[in-house]
N, C-alpha and C positions, 0 to 999 in steps of 0.2 A: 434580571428579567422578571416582569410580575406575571403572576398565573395569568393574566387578560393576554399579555405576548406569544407565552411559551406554546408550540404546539398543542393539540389535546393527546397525543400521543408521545410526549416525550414530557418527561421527568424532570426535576432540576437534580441537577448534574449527570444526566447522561446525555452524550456527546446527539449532537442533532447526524439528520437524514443527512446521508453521503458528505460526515466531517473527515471521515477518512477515508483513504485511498490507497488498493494497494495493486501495484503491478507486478506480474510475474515477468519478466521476461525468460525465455527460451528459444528452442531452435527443433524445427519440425525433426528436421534428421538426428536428434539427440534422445537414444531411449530414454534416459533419465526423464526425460521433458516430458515423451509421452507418458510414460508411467505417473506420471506425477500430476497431471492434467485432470485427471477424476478427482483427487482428493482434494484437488486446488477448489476445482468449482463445488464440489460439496460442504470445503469452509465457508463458499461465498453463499451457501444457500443456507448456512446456521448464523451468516451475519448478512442480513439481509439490509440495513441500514448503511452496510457498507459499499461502496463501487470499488468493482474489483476486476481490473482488464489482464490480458493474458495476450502481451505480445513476441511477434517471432521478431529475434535479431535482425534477418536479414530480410524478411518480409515486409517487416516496418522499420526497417532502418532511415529512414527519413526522418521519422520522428522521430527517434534516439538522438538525434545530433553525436556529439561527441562520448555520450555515455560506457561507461568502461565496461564488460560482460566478460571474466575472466574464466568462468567458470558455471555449472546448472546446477540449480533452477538461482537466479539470482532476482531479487526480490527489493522492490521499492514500497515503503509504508509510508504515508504523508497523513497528516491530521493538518488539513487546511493548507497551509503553503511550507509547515512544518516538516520535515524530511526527518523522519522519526527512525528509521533502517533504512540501508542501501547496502547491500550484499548477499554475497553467498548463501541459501539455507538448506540445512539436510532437506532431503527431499519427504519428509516426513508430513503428512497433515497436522497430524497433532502438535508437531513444533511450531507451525503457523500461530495455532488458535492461543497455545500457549503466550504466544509471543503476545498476539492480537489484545487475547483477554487482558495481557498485563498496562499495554495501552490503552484499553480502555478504561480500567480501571483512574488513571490518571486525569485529573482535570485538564480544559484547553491550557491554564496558566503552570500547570505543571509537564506538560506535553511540551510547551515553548520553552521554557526553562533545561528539558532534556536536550532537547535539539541543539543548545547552543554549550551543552556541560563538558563539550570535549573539543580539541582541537578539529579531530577528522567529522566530529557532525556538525560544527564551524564551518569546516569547508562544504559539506554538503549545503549548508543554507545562502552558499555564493556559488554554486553549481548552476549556472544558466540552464543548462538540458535538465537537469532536475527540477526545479522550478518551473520548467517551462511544462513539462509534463500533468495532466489534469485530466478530468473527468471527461472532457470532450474529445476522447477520438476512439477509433476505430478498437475492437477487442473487448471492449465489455462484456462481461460474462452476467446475463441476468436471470439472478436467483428465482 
């Protein structure tokens, strides 16, 4: 990309406006969930390039399709159509950013190269409801 492309606001190699994507799912009736809700959206307001939604299992179970929720707060990361996490995370802020921060740190070509380095995040990137999932619906949380 040459400087005439690139946004004026973004750098060569930091990841562009809403290249990632992350969902919390949870569940209204689950203290964990509530408690966990403030520091969810106050990651999302120190990454503000990021979208970042916050849906209920059974409130937007429509769009989950078959998605598996074994457990709170379970947590989907996507850099583009990349499925970067898909599970469980202590219900911790800091374990978020940490996570995040380490993600971004990663180029897009190294971000796709993680997503396919495992058998289990293999099958995340043939996970139709994961995929299907994106920036367009309901639950956005704006920073």
């Amino acid at each position: 990309m040459t400087d005439q492309q690139r946004p004026r606001d973004q750098e060569e190699g930091t990841p562009a406006r809403n290249e990632f994507l992350i969902i919390c799912l949870c569940a209204e009736w689950c203290g964990i969930c509530r408690e966990y809700r403030n520091g969810f959206q106050e990651v999302a307001r120190q990454f503000p390039d990021a979208g970042f939604h916050w849906l209920d299992v059974e409130t937007d179970a429509d769009q989950l399709g078959d998605i598996d929720v074994e457990n709170f707060p379970t947590l989907i990361i996507k850099r583009q159509q990349s499925v970067l996490f898909y599970g469980t995370m202590q219900p911790y802020p800091a374990h978020l950013k940490r996570t995040l921060r380490a993600f971004l740190e990663q180029s897009a070509e190294q971000s796709r190269q993680y997503a396919f380095s495992s058998a289990t995040r293999c099958g995340w990137q043939a996970d139709d409801d994961l995929q299907r999932l994106g920036p367009d619906h309901p639950g956005r949380i704006v920073a």
